[in-house]
C-alpha positions as CSV (number, residue, x, y, z in Angstrom):
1,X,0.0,0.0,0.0
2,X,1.1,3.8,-0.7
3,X,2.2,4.9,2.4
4,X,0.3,7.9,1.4
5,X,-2.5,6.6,2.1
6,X,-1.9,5.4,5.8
7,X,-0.5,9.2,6.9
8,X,-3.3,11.2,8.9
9,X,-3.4,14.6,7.2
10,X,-2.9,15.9,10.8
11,X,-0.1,14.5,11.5
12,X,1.1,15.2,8.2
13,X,0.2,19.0,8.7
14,X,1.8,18.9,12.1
15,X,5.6,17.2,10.9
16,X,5.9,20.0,8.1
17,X,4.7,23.3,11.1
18,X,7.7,21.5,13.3
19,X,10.3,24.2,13.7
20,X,12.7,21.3,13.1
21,X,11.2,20.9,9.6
22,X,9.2,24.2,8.8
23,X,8.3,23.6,5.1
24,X,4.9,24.5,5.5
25,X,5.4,27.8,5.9
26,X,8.0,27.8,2.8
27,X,5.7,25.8,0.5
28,X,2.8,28.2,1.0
29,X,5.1,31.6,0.5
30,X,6.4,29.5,-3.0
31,X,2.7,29.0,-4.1
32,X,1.4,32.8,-3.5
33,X,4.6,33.9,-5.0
34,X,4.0,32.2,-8.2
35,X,0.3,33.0,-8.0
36,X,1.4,36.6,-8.1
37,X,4.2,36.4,-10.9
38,X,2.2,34.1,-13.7
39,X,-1.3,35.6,-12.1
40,X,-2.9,31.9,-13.6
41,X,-6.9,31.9,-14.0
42,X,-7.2,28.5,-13.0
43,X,-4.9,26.5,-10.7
44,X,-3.9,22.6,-10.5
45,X,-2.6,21.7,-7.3
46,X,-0.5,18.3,-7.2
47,X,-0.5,16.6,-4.2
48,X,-2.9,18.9,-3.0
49,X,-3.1,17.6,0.8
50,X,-5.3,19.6,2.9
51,X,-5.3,22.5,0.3
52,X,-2.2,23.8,2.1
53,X,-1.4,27.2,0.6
54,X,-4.6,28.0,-0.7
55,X,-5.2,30.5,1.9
56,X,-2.6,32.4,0.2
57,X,-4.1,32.4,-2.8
58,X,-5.9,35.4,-4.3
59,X,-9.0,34.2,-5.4
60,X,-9.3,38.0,-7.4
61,X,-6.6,36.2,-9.5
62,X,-7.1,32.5,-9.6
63,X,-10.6,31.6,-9.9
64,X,-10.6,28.1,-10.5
65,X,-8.8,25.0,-8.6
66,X,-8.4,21.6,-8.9
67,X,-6.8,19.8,-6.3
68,X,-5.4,16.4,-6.5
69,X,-4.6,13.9,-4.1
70,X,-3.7,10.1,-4.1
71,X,-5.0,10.0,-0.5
72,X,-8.7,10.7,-0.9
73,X,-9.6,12.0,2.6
74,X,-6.7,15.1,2.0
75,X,-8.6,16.0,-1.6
76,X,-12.0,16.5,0.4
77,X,-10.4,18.4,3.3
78,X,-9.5,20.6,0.7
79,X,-12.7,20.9,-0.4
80,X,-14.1,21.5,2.5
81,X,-11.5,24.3,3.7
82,X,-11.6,26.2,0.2
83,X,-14.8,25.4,-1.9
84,X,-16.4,28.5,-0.8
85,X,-13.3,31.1,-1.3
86,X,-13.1,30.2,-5.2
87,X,-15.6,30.6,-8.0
88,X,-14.8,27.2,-9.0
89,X,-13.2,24.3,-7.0
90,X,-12.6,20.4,-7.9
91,X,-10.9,17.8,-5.7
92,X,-9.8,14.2,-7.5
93,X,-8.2,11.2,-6.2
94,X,-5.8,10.3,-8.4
95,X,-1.9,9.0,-8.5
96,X,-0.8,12.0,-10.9
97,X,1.6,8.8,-12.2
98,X,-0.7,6.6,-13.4
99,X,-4.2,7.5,-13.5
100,X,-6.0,9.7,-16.2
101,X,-6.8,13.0,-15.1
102,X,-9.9,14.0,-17.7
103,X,-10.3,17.6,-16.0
104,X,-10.8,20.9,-17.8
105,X,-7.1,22.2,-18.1
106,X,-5.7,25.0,-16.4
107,X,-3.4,27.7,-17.0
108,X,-1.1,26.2,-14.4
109,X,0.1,23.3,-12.4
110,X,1.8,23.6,-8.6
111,X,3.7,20.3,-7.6
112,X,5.5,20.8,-4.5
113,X,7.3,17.9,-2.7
114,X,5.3,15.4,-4.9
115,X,7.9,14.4,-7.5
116,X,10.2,12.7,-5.4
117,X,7.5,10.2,-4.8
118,X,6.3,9.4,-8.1
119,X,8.3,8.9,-11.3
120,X,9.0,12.1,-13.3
121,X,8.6,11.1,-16.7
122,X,5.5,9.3,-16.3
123,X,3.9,12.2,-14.1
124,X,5.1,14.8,-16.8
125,X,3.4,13.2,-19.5
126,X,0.5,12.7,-17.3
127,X,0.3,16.0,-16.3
128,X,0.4,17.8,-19.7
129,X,-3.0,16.6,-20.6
130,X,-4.1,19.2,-17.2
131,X,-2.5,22.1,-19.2
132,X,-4.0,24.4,-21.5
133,X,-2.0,25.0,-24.6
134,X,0.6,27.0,-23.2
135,X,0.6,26.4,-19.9
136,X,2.9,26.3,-17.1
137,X,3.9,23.7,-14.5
138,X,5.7,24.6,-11.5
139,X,7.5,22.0,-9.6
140,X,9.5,22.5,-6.4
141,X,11.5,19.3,-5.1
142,X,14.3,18.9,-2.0
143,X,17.6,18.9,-3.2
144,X,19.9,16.2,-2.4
145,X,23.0,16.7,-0.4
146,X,22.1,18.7,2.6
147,X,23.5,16.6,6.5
148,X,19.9,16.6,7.0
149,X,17.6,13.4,6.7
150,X,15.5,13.3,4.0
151,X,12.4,12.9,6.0
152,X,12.9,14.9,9.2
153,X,12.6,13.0,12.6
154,X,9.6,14.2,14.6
155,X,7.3,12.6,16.8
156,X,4.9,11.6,13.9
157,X,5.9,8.4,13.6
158,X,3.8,7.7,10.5
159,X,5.5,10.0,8.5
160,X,8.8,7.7,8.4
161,X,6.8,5.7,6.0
162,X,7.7,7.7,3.7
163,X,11.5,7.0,4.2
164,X,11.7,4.4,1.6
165,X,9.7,5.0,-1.0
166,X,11.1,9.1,-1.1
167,X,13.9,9.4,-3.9
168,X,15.5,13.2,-4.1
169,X,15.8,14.7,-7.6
170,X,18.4,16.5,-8.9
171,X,17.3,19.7,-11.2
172,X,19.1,18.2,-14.0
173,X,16.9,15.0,-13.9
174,X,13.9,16.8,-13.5
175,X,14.8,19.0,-16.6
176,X,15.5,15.9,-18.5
177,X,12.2,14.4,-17.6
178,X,10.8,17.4,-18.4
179,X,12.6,17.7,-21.5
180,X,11.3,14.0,-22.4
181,X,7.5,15.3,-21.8
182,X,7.2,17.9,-24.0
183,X,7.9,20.4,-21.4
184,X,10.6,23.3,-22.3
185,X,12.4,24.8,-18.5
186,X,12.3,28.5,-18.7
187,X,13.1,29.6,-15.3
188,X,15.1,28.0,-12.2
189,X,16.1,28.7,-8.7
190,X,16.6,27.8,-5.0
191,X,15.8,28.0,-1.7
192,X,17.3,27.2,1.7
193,X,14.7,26.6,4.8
194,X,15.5,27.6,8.2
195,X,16.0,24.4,8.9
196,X,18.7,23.6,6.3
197,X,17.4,21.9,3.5
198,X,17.9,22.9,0.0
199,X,14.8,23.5,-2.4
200,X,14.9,23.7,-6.4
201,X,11.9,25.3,-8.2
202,X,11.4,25.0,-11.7
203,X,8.7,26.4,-14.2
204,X,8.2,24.4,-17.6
205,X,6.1,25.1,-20.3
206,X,4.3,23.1,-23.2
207,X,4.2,25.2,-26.5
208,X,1.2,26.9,-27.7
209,X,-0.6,25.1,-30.5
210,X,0.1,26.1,-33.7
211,X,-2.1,28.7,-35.2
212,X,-3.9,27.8,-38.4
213,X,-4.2,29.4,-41.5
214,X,-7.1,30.9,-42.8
């Protein structure tokens, strides 16, 4: 089973607020940062959780979500935390690696701390039929090579399940997997959290579709 699915969200919620770990935080100032720069009407969120983020989220800018989940109870806490704040709002379960996601596309796709669970190629692909023609998908993963542990210690034991099934990508594999999509990379950088771990994000784009003659 996909440890995923074992994880309360609250416990989940609480490991990434830890001041040992303090990603949450981080991963919410990421997502109304991009928000602001590509100002997207509509919004996939990958890995959505409980929607975390989404209260940073101008709904003035980005009117419609979709939020998906592999664990099905974290899709409809989303729901129920953020239905009302958007004109629009969809939750799906889905494994953004396998499973078809037959949604109305958006202008953009936020995966943070999602890739290093799935395989990047095969969520790529999957993940161009959410985009419009166009479109954008933003990915931020944990960068390998930091002391640190890849999953943090804390006192929410559950969330060591994730220990073995978490692989950290480098932004040169993601690019390549990208690359290998149909995605083009056209803007990179990092980020440190207080706690000390390292942070790539990426933006990629699919082309427009050609225009055709009258």
């Amino acid at each position: 089973m996909n440890p995923w699915l074992t994880i309360p969200l609250e416990d989940y919620e609480a490991h990434m607020s830890l001041p040992a770990v303090n990603q949450a935080a981080l991963m919410a100032d990421i997502l109304a940062c991009v928000c602001d720069t590509y100002r997207p009407a509509s919004l996939a969120l990958l890995g959505c959780a409980g929607g975390h983020g989404l209260d940073r989220v101008d709904p003035a800018i980005v009117s419609r979500i979709v939020a998906i989940d592999i664990n099905g109870s974290y899709a409809q806490r989303a729901r129920e935390r953020f239905a009302e704040k958007f004109h629009a709002f969809s939750a799906f379960v889905a494994d953004i690696e396998r499973d078809p996601l037959p949604i109305v596309p958006v202008r953009l796709a936020f995966g943070a701390l999602v890739f290093e669970y799935v395989d990047p190629v095969a969520a790529m692909r999957n993940v161009t039929a959410l985009l419009e023609p166009g479109g954008a998908l933003v990915t931020v993963i944990q960068l390998p090579g930091s002391a640190a542990e890849a999953v943090t210690p804390s006192p929410y034991e559950a969330i060591q399940r994730l220990s073995g099934v978490m692989r950290l990508r480098s932004v040169e594999e993601m690019r390549a997997a990208a690359e290998r999509s149909g995605f083009t990379e056209v803007d990179v950088c990092d980020t440190e959290s207080s706690a000390g771990k390292r942070f790539a994000i990426q933006v990629f784009t699919i082309p427009e579709k050609p225009r055709q003659n009258a």
